[in-house]
mmJSON file of the N, C-alpha and C atoms, coordinates in Angstrom:
{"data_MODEL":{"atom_site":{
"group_PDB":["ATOM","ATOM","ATOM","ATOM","ATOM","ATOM","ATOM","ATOM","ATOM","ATOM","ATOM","ATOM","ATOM","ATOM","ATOM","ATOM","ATOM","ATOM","ATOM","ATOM","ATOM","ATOM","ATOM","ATOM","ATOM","ATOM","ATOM","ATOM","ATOM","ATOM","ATOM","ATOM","ATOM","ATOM","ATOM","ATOM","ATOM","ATOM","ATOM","ATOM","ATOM","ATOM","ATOM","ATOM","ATOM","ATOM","ATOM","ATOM","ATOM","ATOM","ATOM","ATOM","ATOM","ATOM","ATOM","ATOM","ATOM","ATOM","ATOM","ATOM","ATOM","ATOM","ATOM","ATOM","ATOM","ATOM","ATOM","ATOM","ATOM","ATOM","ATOM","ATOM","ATOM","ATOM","ATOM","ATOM","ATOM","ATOM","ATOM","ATOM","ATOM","ATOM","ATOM","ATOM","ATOM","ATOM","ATOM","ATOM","ATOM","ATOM","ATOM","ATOM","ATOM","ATOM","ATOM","ATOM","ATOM","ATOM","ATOM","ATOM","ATOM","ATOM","ATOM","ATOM","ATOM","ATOM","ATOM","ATOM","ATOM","ATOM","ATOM","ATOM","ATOM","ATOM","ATOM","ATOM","ATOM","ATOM","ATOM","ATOM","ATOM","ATOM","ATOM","ATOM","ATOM","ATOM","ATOM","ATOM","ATOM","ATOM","ATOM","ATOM","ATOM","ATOM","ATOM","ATOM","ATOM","ATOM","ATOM","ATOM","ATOM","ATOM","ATOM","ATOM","ATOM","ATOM","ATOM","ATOM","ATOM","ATOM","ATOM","ATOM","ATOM","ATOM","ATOM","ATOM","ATOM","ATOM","ATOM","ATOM","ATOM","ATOM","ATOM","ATOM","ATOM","ATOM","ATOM","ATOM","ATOM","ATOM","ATOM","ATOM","ATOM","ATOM","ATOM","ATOM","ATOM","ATOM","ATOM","ATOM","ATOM","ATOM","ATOM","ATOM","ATOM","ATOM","ATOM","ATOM","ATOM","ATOM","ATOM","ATOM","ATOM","ATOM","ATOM","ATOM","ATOM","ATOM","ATOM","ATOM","ATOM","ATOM","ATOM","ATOM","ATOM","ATOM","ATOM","ATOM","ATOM","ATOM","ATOM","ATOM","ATOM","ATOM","ATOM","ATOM","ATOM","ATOM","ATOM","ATOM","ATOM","ATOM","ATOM","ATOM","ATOM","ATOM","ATOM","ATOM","ATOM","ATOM","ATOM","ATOM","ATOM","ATOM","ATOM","ATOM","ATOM"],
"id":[1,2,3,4,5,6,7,8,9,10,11,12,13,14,15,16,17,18,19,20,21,22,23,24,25,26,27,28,29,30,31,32,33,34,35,36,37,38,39,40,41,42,43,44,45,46,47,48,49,50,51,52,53,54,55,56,57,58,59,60,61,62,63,64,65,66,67,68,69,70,71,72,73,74,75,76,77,78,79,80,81,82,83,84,85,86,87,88,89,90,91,92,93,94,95,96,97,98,99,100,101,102,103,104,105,106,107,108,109,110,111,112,113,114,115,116,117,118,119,120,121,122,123,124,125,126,127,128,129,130,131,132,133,134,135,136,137,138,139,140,141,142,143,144,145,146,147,148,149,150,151,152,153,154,155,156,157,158,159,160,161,162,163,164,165,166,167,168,169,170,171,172,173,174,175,176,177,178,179,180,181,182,183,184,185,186,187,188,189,190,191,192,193,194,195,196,197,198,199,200,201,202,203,204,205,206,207,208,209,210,211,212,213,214,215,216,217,218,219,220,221,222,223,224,225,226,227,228,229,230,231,232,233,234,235,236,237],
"type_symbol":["N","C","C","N","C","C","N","C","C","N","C","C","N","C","C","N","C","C","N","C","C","N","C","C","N","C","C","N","C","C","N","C","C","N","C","C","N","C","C","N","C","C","N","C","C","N","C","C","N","C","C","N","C","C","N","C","C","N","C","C","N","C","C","N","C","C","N","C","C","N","C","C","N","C","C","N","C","C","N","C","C","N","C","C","N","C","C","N","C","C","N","C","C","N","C","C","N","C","C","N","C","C","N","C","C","N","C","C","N","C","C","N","C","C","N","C","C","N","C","C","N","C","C","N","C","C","N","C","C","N","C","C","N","C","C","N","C","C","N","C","C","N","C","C","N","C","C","N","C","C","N","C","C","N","C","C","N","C","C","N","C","C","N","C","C","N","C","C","N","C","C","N","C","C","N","C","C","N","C","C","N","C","C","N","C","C","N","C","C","N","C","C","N","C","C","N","C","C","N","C","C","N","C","C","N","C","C","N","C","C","N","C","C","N","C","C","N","C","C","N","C","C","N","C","C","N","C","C","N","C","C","N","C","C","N","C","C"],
"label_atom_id":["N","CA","C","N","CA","C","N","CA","C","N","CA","C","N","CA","C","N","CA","C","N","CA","C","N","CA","C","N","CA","C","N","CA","C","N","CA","C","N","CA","C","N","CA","C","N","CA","C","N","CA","C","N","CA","C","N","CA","C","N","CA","C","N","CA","C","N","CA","C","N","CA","C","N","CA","C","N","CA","C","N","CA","C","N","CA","C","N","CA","C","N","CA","C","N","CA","C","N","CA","C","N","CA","C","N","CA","C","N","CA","C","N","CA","C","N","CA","C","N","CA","C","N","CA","C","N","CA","C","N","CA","C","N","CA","C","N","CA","C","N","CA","C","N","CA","C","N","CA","C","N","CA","C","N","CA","C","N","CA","C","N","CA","C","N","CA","C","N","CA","C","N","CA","C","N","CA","C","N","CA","C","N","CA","C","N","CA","C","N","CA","C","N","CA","C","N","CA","C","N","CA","C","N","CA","C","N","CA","C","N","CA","C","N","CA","C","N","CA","C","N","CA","C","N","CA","C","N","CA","C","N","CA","C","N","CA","C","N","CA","C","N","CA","C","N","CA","C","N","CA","C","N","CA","C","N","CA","C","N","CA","C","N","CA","C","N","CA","C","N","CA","C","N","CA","C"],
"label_alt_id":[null,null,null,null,null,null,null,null,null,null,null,null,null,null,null,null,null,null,null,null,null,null,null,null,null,null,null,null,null,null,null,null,null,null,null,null,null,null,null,null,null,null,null,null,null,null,null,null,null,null,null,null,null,null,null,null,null,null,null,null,null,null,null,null,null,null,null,null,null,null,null,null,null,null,null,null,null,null,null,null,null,null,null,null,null,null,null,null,null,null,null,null,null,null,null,null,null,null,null,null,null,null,null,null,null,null,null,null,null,null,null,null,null,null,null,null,null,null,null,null,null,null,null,null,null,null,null,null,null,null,null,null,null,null,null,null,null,null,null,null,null,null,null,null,null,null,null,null,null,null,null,null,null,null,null,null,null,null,null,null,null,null,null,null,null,null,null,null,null,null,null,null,null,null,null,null,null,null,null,null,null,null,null,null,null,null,null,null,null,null,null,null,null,null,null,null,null,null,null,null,null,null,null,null,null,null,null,null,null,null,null,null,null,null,null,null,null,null,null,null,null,null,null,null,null,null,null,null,null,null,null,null,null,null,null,null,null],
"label_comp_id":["UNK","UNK","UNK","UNK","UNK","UNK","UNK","UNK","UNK","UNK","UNK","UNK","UNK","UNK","UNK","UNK","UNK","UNK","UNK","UNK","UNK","UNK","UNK","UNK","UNK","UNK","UNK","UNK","UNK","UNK","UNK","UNK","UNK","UNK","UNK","UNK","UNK","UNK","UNK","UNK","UNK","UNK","UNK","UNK","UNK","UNK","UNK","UNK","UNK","UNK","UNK","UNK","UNK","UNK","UNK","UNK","UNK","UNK","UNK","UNK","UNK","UNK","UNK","UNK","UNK","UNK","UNK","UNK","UNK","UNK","UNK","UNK","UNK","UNK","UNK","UNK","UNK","UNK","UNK","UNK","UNK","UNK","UNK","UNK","UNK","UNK","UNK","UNK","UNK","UNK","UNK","UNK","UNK","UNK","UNK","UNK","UNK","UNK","UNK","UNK","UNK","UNK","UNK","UNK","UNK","UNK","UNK","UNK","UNK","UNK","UNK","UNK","UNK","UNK","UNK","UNK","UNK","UNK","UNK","UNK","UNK","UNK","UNK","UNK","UNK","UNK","UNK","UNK","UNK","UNK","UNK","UNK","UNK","UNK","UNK","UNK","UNK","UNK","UNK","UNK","UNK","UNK","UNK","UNK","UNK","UNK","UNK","UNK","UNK","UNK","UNK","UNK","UNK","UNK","UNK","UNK","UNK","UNK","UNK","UNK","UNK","UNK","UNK","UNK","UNK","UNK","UNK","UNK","UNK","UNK","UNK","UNK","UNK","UNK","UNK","UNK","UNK","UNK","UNK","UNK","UNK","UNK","UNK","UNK","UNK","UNK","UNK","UNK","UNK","UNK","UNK","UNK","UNK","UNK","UNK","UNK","UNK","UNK","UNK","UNK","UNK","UNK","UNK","UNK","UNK","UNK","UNK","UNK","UNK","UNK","UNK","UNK","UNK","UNK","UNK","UNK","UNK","UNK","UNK","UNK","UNK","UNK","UNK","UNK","UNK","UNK","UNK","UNK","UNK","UNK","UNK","UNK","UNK","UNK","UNK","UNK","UNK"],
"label_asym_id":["A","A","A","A","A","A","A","A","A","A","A","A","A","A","A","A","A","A","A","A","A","A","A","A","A","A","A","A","A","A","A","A","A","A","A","A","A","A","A","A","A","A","A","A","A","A","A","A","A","A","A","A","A","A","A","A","A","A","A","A","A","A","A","A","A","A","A","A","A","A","A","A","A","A","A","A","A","A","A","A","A","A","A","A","A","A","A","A","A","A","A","A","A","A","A","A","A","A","A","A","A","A","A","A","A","A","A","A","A","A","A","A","A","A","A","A","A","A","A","A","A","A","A","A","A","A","A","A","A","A","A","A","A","A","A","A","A","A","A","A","A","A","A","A","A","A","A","A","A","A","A","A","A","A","A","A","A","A","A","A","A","A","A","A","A","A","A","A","A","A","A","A","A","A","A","A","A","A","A","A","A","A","A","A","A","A","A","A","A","A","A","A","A","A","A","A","A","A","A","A","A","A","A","A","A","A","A","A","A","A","A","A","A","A","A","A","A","A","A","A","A","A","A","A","A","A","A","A","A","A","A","A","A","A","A","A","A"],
"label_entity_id":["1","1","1","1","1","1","1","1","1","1","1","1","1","1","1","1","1","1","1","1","1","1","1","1","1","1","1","1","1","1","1","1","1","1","1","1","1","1","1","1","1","1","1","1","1","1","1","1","1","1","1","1","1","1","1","1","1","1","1","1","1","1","1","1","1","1","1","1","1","1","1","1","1","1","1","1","1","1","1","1","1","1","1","1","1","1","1","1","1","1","1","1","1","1","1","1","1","1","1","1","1","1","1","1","1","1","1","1","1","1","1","1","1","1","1","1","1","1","1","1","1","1","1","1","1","1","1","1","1","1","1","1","1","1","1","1","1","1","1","1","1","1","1","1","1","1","1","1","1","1","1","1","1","1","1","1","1","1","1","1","1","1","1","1","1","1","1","1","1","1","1","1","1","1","1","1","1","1","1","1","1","1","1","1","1","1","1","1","1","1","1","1","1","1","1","1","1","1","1","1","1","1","1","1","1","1","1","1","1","1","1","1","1","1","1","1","1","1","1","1","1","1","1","1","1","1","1","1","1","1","1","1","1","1","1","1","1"],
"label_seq_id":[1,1,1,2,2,2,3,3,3,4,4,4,5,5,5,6,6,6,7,7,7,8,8,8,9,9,9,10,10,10,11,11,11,12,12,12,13,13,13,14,14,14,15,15,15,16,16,16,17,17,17,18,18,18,19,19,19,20,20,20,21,21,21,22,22,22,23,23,23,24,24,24,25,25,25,26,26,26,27,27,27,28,28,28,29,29,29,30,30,30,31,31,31,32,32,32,33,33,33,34,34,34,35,35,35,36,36,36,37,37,37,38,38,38,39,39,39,40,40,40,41,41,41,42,42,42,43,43,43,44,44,44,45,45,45,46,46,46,47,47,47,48,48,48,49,49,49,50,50,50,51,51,51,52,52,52,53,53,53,54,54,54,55,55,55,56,56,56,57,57,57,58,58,58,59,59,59,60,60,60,61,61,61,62,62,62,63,63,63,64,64,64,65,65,65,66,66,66,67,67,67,68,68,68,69,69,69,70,70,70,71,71,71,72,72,72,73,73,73,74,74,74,75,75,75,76,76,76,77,77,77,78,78,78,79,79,79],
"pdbx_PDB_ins_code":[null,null,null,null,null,null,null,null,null,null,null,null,null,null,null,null,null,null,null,null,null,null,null,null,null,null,null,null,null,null,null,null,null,null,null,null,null,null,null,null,null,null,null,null,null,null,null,null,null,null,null,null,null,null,null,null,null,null,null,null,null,null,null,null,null,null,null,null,null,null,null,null,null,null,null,null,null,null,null,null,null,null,null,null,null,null,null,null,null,null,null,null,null,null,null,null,null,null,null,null,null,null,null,null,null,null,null,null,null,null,null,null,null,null,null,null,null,null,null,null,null,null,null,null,null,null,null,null,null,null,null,null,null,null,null,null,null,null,null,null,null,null,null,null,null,null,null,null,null,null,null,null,null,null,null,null,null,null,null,null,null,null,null,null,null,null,null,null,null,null,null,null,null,null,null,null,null,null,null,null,null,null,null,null,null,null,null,null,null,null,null,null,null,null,null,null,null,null,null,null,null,null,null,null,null,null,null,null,null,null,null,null,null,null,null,null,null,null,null,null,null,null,null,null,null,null,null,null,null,null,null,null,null,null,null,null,null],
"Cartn_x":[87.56,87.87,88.894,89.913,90.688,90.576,90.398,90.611,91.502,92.543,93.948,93.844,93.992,93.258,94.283,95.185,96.385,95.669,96.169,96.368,97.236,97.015,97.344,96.831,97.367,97.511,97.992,97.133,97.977,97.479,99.179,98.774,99.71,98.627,99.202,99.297,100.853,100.72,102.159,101.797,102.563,102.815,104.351,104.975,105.848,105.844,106.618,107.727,108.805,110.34,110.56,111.279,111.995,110.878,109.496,108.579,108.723,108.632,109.147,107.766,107.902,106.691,107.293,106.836,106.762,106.006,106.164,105.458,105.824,105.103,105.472,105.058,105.579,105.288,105.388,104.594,103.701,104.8,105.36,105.502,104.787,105.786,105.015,104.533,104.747,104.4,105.957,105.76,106.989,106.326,107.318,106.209,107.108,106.369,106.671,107.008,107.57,107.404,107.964,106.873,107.314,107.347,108.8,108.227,107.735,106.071,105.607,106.146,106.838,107.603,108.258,108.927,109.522,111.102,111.576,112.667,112.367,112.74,113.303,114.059,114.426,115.489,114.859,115.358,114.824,116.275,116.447,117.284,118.84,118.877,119.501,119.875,119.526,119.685,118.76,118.931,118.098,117.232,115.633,114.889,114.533,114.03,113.754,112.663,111.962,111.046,111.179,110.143,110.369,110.758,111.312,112.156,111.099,110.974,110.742,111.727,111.624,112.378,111.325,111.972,110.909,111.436,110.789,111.162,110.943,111.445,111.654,112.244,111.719,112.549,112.79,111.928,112.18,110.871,110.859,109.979,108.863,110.02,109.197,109.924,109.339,110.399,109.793,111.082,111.009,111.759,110.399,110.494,110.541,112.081,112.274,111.871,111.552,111.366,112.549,112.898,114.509,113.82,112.634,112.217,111.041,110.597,109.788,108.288,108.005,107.338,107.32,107.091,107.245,106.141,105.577,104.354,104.593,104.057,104.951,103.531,103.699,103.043,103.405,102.679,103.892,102.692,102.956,102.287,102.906,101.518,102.255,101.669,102.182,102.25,102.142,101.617,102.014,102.867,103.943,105.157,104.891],
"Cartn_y":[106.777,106.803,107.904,107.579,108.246,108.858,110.375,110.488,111.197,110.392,111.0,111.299,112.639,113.139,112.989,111.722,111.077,109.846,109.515,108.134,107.514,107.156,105.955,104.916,103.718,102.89,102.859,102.323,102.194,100.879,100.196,98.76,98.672,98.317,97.905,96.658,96.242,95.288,94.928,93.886,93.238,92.023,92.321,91.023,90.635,89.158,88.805,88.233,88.276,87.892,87.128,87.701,86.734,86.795,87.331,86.932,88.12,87.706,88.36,88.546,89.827,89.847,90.505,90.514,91.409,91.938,92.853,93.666,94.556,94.187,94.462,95.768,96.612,97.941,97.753,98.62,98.685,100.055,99.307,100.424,102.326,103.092,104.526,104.76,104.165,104.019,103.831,104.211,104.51,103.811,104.378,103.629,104.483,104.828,105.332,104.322,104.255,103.258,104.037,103.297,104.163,102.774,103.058,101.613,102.316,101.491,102.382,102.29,100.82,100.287,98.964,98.632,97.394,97.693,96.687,97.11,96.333,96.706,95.843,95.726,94.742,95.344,95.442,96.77,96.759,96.646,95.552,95.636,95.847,94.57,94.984,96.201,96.935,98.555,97.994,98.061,97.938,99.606,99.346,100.251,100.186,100.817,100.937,101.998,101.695,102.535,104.139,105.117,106.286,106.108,105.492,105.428,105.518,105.972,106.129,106.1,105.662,106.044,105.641,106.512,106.531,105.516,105.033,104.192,104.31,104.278,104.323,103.764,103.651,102.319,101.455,100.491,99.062,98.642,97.361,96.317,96.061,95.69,95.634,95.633,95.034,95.409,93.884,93.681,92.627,92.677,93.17,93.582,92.089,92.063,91.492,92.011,90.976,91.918,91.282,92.097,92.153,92.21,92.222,92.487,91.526,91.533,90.234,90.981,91.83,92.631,93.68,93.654,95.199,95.369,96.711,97.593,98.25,97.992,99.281,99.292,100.624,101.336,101.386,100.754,101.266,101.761,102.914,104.482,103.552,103.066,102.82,103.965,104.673,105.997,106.088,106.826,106.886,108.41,108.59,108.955,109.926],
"Cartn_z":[115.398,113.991,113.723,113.173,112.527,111.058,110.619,109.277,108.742,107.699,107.097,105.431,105.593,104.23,103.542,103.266,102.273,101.606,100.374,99.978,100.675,101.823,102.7,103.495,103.389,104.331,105.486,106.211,107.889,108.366,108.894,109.492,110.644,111.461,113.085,113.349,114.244,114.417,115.885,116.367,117.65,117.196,117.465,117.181,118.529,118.362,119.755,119.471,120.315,120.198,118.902,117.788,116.69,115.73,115.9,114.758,113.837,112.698,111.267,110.438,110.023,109.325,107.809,106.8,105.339,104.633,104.436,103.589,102.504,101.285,99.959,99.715,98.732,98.518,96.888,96.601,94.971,94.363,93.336,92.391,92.894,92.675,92.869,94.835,95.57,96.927,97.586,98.967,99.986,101.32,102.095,103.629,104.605,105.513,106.847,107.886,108.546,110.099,111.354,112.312,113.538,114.273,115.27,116.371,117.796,118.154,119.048,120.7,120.2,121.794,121.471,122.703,122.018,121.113,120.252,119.229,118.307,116.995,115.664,114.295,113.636,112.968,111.6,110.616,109.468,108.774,107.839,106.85,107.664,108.573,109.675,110.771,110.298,111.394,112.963,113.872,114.968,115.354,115.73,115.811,117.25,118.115,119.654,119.206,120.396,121.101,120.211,119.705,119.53,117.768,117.419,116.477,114.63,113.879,112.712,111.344,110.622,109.336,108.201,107.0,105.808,104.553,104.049,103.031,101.983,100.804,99.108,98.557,97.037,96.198,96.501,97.649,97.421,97.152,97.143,96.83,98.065,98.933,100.535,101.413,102.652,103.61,104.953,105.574,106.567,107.794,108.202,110.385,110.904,111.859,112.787,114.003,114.922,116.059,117.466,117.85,118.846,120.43,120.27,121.527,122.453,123.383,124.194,123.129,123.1,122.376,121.885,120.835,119.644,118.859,119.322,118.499,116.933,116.136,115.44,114.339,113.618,112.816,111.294,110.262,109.108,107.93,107.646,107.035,105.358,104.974,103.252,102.444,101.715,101.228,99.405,98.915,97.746,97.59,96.698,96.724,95.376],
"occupancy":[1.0,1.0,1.0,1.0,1.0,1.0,1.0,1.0,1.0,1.0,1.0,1.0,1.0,1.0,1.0,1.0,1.0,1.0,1.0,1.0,1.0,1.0,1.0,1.0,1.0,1.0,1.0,1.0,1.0,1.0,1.0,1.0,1.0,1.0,1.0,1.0,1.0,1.0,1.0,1.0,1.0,1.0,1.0,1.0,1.0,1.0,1.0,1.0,1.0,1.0,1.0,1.0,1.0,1.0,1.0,1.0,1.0,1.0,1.0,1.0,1.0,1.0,1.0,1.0,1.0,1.0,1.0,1.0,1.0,1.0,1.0,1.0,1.0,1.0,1.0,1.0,1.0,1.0,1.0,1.0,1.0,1.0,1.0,1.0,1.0,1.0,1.0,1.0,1.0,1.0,1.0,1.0,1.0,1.0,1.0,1.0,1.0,1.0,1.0,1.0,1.0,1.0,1.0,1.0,1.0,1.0,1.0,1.0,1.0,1.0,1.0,1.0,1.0,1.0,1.0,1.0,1.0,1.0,1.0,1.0,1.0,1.0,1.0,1.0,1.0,1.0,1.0,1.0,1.0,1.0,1.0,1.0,1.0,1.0,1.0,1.0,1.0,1.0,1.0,1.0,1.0,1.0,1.0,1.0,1.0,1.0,1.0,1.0,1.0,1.0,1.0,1.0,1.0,1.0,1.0,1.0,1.0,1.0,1.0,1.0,1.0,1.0,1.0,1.0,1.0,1.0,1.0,1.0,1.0,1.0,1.0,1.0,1.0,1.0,1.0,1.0,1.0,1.0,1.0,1.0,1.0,1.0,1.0,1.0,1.0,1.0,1.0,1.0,1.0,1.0,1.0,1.0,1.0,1.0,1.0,1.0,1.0,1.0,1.0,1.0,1.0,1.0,1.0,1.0,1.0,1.0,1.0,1.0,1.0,1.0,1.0,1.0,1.0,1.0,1.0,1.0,1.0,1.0,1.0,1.0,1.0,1.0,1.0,1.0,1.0,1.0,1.0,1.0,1.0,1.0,1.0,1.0,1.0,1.0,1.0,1.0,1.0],
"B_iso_or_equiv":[0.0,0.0,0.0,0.0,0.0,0.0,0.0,0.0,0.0,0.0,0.0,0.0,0.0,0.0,0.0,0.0,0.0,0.0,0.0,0.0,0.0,0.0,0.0,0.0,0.0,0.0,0.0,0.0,0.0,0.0,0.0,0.0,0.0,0.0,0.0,0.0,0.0,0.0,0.0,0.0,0.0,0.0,0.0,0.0,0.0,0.0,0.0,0.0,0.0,0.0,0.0,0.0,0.0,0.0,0.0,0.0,0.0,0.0,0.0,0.0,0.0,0.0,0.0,0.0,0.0,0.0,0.0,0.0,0.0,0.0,0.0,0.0,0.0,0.0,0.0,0.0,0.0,0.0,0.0,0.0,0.0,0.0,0.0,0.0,0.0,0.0,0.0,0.0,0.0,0.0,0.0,0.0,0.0,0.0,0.0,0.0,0.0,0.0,0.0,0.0,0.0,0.0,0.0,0.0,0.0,0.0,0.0,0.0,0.0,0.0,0.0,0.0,0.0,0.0,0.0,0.0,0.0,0.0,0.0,0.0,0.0,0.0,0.0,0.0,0.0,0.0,0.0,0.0,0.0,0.0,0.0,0.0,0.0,0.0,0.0,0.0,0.0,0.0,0.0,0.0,0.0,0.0,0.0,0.0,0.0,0.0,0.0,0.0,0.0,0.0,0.0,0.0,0.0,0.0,0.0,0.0,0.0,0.0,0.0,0.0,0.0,0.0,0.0,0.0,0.0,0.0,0.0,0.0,0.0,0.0,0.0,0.0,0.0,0.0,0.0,0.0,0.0,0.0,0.0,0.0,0.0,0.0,0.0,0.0,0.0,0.0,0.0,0.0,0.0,0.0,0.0,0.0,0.0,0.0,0.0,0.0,0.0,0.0,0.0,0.0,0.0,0.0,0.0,0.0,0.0,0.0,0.0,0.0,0.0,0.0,0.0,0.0,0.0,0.0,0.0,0.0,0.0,0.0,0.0,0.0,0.0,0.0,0.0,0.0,0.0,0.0,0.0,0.0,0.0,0.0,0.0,0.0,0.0,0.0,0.0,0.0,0.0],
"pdbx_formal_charge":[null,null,null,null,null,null,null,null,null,null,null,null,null,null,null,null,null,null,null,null,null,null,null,null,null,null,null,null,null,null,null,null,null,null,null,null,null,null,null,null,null,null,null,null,null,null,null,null,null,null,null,null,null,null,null,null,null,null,null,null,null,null,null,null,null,null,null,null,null,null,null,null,null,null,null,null,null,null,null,null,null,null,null,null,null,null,null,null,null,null,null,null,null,null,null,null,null,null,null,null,null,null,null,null,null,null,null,null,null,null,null,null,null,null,null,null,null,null,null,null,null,null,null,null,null,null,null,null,null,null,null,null,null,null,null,null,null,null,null,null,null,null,null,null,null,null,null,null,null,null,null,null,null,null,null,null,null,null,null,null,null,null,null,null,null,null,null,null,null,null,null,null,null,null,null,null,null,null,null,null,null,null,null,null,null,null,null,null,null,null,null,null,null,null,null,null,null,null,null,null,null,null,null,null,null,null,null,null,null,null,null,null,null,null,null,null,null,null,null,null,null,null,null,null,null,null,null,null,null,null,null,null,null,null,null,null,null],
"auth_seq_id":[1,1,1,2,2,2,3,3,3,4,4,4,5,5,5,6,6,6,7,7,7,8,8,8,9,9,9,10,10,10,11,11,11,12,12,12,13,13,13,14,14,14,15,15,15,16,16,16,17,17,17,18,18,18,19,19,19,20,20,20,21,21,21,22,22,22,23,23,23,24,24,24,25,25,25,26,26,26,27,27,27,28,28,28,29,29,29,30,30,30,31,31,31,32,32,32,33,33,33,34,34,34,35,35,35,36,36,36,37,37,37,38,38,38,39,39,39,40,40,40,41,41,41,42,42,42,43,43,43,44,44,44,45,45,45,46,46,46,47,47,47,48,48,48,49,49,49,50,50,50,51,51,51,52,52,52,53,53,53,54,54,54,55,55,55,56,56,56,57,57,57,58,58,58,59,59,59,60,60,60,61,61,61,62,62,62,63,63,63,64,64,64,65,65,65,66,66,66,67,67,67,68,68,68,69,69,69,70,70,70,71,71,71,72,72,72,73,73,73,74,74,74,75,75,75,76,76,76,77,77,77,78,78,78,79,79,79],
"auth_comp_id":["UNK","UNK","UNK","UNK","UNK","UNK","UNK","UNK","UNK","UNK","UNK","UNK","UNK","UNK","UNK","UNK","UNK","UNK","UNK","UNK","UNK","UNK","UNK","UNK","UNK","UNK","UNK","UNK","UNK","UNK","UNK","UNK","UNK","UNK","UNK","UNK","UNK","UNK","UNK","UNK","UNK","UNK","UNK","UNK","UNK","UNK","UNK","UNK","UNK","UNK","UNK","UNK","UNK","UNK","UNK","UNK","UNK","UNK","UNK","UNK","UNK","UNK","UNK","UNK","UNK","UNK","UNK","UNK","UNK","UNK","UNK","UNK","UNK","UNK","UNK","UNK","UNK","UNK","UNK","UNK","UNK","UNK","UNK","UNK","UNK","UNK","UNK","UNK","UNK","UNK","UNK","UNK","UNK","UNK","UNK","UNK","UNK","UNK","UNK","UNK","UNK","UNK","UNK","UNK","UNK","UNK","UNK","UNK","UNK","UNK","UNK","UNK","UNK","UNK","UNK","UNK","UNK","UNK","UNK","UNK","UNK","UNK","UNK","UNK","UNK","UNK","UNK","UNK","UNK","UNK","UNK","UNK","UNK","UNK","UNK","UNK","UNK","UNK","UNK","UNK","UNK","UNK","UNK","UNK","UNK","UNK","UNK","UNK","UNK","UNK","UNK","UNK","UNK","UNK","UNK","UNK","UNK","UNK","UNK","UNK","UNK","UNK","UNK","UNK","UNK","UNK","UNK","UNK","UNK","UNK","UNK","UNK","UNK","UNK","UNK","UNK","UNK","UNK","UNK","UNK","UNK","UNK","UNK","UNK","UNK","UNK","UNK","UNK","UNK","UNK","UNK","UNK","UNK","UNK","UNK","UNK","UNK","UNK","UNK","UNK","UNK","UNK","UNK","UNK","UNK","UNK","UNK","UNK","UNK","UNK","UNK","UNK","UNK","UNK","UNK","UNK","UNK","UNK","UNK","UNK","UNK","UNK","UNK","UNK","UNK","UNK","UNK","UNK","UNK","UNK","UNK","UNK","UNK","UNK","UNK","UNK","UNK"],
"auth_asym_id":["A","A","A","A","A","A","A","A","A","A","A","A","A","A","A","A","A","A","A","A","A","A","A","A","A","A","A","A","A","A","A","A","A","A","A","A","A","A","A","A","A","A","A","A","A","A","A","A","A","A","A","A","A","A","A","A","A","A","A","A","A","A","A","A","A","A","A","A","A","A","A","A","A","A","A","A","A","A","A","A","A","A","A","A","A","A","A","A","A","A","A","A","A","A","A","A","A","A","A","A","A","A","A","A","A","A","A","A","A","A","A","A","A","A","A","A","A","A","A","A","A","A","A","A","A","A","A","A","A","A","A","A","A","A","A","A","A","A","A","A","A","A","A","A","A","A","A","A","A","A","A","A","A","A","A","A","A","A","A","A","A","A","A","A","A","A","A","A","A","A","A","A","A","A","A","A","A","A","A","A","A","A","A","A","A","A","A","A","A","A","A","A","A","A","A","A","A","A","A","A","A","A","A","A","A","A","A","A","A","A","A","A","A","A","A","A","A","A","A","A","A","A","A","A","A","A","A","A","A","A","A","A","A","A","A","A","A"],
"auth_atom_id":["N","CA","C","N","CA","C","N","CA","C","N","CA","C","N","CA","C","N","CA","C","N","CA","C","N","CA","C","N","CA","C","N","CA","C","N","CA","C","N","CA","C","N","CA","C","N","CA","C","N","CA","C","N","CA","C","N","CA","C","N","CA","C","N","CA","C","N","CA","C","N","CA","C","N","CA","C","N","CA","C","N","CA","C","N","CA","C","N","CA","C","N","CA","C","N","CA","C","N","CA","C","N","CA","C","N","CA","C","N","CA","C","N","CA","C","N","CA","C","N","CA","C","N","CA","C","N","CA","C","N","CA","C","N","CA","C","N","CA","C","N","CA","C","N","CA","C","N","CA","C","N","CA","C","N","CA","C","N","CA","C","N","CA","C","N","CA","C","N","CA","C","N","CA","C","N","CA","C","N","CA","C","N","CA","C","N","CA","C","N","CA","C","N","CA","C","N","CA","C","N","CA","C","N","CA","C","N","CA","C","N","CA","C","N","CA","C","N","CA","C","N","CA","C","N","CA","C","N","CA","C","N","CA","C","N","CA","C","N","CA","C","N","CA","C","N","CA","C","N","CA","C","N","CA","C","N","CA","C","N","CA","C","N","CA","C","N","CA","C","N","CA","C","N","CA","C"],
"pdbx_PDB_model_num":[1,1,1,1,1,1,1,1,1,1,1,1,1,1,1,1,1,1,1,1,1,1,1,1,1,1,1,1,1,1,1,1,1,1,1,1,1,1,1,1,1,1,1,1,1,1,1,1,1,1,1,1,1,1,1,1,1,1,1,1,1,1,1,1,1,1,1,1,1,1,1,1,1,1,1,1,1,1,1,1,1,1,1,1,1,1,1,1,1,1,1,1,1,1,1,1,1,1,1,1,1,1,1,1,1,1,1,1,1,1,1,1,1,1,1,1,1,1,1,1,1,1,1,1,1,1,1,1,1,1,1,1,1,1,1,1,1,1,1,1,1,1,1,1,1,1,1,1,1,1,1,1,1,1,1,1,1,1,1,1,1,1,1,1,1,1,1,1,1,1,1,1,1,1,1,1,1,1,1,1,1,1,1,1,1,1,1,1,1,1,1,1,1,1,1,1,1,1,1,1,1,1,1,1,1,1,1,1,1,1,1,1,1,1,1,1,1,1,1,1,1,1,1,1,1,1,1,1,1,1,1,1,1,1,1,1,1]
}}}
């Protein structure tokens, strides 16, 4: 068990070559993402292995994945 003394969400997930996932973000909330292996593209930018960036002011967001498999982490936050 993990405990994160934030108002946050955390969702894990593996995606395999080309599968696209989305996720919406609420008014007043941001999101973290880390990719834990693997690559993918956010909002076209390509992400690899190691890679994090933080997110604000949008709506949501839609992970491609560039890789045979990609792990990734995404920290939904309130802001």
């Amino acid at each position: 068990m993990v405990t994160i003394h934030q108002d946050v969400n955390l969702y894990a997930t593996i995606l395999t070559a080309g599968q696209v996932v989305d996720h919406a973000i609420a008014p007043g909330r941001g999101a973290w993402l880390q990719v834990v292996r693997g690559g993918i593209t956010l909002k076209g930018q390509p992400l690899t292995a190691g890679d994090g960036t933080g997110i604000t002011d949008v709506a949501g967001l839609t992970l491609v994945s560039t890789a045979t498999e990609a792990e990734v982490l995404l920290f939904d936050l309130a802001v």
